[in-house]
Kinemage of the C-alpha trace (Angstrom):
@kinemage 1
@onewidth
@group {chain A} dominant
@subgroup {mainchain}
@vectorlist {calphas} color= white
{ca unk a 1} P 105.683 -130.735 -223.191
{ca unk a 2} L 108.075 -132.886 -225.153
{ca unk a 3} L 108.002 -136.602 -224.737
{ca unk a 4} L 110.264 -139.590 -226.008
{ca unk a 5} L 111.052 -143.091 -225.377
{ca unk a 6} L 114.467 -142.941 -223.599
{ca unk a 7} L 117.377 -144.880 -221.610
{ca unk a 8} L 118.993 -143.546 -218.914
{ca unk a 9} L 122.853 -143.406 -219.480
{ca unk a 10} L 124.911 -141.565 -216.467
{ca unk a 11} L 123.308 -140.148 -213.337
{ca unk a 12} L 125.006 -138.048 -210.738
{ca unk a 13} L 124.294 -136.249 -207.993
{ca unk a 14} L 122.874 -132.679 -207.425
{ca unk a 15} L 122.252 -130.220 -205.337
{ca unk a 16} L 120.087 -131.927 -202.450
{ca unk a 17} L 118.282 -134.968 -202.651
{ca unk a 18} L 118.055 -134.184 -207.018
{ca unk a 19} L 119.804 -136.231 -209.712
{ca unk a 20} L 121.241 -134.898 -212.822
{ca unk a 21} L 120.325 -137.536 -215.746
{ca unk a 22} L 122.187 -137.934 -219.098
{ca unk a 23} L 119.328 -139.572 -221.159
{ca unk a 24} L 119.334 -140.828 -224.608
{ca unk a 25} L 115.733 -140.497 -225.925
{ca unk a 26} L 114.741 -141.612 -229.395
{ca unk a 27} L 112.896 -138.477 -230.628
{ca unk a 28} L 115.141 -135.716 -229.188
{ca unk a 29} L 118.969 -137.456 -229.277
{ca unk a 30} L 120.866 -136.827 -225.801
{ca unk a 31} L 119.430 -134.387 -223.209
{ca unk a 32} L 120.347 -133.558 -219.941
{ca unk a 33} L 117.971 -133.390 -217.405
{ca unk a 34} L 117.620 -132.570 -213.427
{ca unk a 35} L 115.492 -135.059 -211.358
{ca unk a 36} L 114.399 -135.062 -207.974
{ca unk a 37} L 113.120 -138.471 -207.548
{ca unk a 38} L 110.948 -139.865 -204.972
{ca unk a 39} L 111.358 -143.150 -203.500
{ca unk a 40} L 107.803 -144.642 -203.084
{ca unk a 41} L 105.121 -142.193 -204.915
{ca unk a 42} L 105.663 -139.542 -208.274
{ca unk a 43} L 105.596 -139.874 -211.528
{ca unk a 44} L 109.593 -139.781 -210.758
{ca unk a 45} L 110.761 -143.078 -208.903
{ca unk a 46} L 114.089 -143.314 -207.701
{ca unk a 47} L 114.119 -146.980 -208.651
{ca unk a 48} L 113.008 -146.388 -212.011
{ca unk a 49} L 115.842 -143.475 -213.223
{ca unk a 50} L 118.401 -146.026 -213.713
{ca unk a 51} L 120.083 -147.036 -216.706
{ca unk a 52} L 119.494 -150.127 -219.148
{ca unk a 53} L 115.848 -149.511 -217.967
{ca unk a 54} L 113.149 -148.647 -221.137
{ca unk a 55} L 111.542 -145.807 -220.285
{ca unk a 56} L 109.112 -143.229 -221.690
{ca unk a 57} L 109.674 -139.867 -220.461
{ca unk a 58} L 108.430 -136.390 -220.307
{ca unk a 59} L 110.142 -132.752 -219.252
{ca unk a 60} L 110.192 -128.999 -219.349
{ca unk a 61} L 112.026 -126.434 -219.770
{ca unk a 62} L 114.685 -124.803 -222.160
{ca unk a 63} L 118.385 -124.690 -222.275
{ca unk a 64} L 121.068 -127.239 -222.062
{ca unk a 65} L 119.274 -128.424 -218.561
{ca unk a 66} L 115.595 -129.098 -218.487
{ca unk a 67} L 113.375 -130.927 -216.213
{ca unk a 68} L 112.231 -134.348 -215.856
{ca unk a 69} L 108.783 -134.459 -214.905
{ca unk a 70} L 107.563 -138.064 -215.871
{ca unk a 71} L 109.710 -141.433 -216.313
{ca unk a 72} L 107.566 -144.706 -216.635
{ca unk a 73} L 108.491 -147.862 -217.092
{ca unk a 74} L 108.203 -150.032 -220.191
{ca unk a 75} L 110.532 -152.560 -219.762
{ca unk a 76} L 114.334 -153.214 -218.205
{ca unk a 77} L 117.123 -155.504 -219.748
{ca unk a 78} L 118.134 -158.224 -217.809
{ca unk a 79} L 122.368 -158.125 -218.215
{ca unk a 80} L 124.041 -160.547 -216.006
{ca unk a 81} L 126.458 -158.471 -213.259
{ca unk a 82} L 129.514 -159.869 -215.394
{ca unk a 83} L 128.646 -158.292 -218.626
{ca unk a 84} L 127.549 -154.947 -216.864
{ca unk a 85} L 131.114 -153.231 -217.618
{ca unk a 86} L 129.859 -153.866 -221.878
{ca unk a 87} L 126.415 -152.332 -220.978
{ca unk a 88} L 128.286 -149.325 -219.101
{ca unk a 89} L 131.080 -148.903 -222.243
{ca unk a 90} L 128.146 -148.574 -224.806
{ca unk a 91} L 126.628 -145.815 -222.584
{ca unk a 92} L 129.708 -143.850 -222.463
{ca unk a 93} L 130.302 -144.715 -226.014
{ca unk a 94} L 127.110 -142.540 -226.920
{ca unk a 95} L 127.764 -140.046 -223.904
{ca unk a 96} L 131.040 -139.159 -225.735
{ca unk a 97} L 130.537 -139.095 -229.094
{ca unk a 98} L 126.800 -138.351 -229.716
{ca unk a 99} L 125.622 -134.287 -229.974
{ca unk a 100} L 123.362 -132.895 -227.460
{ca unk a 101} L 119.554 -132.489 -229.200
{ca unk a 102} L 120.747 -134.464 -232.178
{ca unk a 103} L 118.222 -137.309 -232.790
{ca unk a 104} L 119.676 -140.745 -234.174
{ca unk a 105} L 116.631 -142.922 -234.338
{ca unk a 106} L 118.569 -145.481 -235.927
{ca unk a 107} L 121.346 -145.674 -233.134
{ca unk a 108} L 118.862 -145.945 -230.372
{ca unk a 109} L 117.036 -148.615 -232.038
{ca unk a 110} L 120.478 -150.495 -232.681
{ca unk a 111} L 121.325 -149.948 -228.747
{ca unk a 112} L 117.910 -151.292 -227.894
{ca unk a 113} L 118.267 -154.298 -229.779
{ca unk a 114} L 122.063 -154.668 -228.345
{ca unk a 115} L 121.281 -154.141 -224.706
{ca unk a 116} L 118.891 -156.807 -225.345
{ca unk a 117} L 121.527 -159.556 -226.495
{ca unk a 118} L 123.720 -158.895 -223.929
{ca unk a 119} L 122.966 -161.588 -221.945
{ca unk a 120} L 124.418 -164.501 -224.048
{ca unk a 121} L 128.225 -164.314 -223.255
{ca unk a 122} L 129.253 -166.406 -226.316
{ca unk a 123} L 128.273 -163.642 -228.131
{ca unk a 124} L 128.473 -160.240 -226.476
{ca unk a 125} L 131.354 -159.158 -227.697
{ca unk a 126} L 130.560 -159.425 -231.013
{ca unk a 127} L 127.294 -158.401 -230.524
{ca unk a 128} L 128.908 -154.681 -229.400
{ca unk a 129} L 131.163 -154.547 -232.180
{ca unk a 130} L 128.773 -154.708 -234.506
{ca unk a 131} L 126.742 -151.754 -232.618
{ca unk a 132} L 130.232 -150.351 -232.622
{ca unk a 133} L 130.563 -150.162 -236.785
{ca unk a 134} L 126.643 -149.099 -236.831
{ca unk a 135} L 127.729 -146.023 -234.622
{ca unk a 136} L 130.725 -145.146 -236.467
{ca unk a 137} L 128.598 -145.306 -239.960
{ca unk a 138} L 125.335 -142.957 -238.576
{ca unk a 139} L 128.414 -140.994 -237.461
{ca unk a 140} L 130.199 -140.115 -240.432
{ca unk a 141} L 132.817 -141.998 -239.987
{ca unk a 142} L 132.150 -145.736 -242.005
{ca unk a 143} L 134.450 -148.233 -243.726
{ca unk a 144} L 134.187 -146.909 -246.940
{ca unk a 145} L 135.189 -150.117 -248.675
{ca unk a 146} L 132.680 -151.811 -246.471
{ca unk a 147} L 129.260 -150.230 -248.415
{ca unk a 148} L 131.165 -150.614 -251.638
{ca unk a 149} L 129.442 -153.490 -254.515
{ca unk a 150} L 132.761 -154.014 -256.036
{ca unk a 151} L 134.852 -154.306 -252.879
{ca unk a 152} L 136.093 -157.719 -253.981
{ca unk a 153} L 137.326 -156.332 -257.199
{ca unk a 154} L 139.064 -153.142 -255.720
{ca unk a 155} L 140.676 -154.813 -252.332
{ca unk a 156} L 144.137 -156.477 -253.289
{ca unk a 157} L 145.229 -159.474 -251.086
{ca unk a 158} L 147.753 -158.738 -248.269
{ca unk a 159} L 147.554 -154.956 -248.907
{ca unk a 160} L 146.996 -151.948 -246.041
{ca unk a 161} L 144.553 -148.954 -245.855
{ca unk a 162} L 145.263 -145.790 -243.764
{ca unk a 163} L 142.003 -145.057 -242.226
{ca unk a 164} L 142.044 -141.188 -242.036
{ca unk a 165} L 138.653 -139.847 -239.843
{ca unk a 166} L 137.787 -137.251 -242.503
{ca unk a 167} L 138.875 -138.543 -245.815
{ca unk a 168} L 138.043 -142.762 -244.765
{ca unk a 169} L 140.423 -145.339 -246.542
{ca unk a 170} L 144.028 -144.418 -248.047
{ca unk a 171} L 146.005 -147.323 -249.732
{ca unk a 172} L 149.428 -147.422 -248.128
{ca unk a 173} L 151.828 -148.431 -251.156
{ca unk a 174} L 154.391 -151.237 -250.525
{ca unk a 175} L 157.171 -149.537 -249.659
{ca unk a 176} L 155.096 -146.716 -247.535
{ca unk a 177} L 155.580 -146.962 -243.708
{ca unk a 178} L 152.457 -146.169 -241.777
{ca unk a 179} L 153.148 -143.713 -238.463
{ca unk a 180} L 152.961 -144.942 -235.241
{ca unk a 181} L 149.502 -142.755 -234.771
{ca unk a 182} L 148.291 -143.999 -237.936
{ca unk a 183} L 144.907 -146.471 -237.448
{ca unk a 184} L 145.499 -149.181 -240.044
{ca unk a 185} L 143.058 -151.657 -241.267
{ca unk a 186} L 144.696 -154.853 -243.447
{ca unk a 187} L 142.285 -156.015 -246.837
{ca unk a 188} L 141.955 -159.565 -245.134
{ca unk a 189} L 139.633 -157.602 -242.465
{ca unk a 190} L 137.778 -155.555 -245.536
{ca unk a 191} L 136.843 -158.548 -246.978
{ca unk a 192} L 136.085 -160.495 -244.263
{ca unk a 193} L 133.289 -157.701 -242.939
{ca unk a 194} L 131.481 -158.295 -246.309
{ca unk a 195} L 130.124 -161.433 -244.494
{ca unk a 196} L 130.474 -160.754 -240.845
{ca unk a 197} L 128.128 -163.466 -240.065
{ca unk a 198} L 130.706 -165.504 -240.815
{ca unk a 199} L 134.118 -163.648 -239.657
{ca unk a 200} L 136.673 -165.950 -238.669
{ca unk a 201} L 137.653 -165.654 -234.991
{ca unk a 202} L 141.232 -163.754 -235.699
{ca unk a 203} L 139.105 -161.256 -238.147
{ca unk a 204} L 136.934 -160.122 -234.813
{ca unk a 205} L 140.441 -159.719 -233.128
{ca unk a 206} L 141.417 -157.397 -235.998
{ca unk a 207} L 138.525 -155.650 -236.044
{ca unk a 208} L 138.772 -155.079 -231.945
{ca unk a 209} L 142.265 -153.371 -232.711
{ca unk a 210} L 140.966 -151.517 -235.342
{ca unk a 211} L 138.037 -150.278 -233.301
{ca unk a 212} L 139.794 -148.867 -230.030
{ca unk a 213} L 142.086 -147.186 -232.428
{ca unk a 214} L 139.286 -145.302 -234.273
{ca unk a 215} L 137.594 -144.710 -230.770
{ca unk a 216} L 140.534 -143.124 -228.982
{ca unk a 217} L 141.327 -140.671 -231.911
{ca unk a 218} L 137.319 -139.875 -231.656
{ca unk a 219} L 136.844 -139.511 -227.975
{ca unk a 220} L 137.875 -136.460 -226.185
{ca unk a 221} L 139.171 -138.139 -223.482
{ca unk a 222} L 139.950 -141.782 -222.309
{ca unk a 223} L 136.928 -144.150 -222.667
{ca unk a 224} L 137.109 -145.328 -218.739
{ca unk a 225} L 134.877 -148.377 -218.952
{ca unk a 226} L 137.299 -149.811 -222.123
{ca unk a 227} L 140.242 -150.072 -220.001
{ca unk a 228} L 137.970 -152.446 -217.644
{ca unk a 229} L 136.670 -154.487 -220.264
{ca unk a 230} L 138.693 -157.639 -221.138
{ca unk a 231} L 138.447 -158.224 -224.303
């Protein structure tokens, strides 16, 4: 019987009185699992399927639905009601782009860790953009300049890069016009990630363009919980 640390990211209803889970475990990537939870006694608590809650799970079963047949409880972050909507976004961040049975121990860990510095609003949004770039890299889809030793030397001053989803970053010449579809990231913001500790404040607002442009071309549909967030 397979077993994994997990989070819960969507539930929904099903059939009667069941629950169909979209989980993000750390052994087994995304599964999808049907529930039928019980409200006092089980080893599956109603209170205890919900998400931003650490759990360690067990199911059975084979196909693209299985089973839940244990959740327990290790731990639940504490994300004050007016940062929920960020909590939410990174959930349907992973529910969209993420393959089924694919594990990314590394992205778990990083949404772990995020989840769990959500509560300081001086730094939440920051905190999810860098969980943002994280994703994009264990994706395939990374700032190539951005892992690069001799960025400094190859990066011009006040010059633009086409970023393309399959080939990364194309210089745009000076006299090349980008297309209005075109996701375009400026060398001020290339450099300025080398030490993202210390990003100025209009850098993040760059790099918050940059992002929902790179995140709508991935996404197969619109990202509902970015066109509530505020930021």
């Amino acid at each position: 019987m397979p077993q994994s640390f997990a989070y819960i990211l969507n539930t929904r209803a099903f059939r009667e009185n069941s629950q169909l889970l979209d989980i993000f475990t750390e052994d087994y990537g995304r599964i999808c699992c049907v529930a039928r939870p019980a409200k006092k006694r089980g080893k599956v608590l109603k209170g205890t399927i919900q998400p931003f809650r650490y759990l360690h799970i067990q199911w059975i079963g084979k196909g693209d639905v299985q089973t839940l047949t244990d959740a327990d409880e290790r731990g639940r972050h504490t994300i004050p009601p007016s940062e929920m909507m960020m909590g939410l976004y990174l959930n349907e961040l992973l529910l969209l782009l993420s393959n089924p049975h694919a594990p990314i121990p590394e992205i778990f860990s990083a949404y772990k860790y995020t989840l769990h510095k959500l509560g300081d609003p001086l730094i939440n949004q920051q905190i999810m953009m860098r969980f943002e770039l994280y994703l994009l890299e264990h994706l395939g889809y990374s700032i190539a300049l951005h892992d690069n030793e001799k960025v400094n030397e190859q990066v011009q001053p006040q010059t633009r890069y086409r970023f393309q989803l399959n080939e990364g970053l194309i210089l745009l010449e000076d006299k090349q016009s980008a297309y209005s579809q075109d996701i375009i990231i400026n060398s001020e913001l290339l450099l300025a990630l080398q030490d993202i500790q210390n990003m100025p404040e209009s850098q993040w607002q760059a790099l918050r363009v940059f992002l929902d442009a790179v995140f709508k071309a991935l996404a197969p549909r619109n990202i509902n919980t970015r066109r509530l967030l505020k930021i």
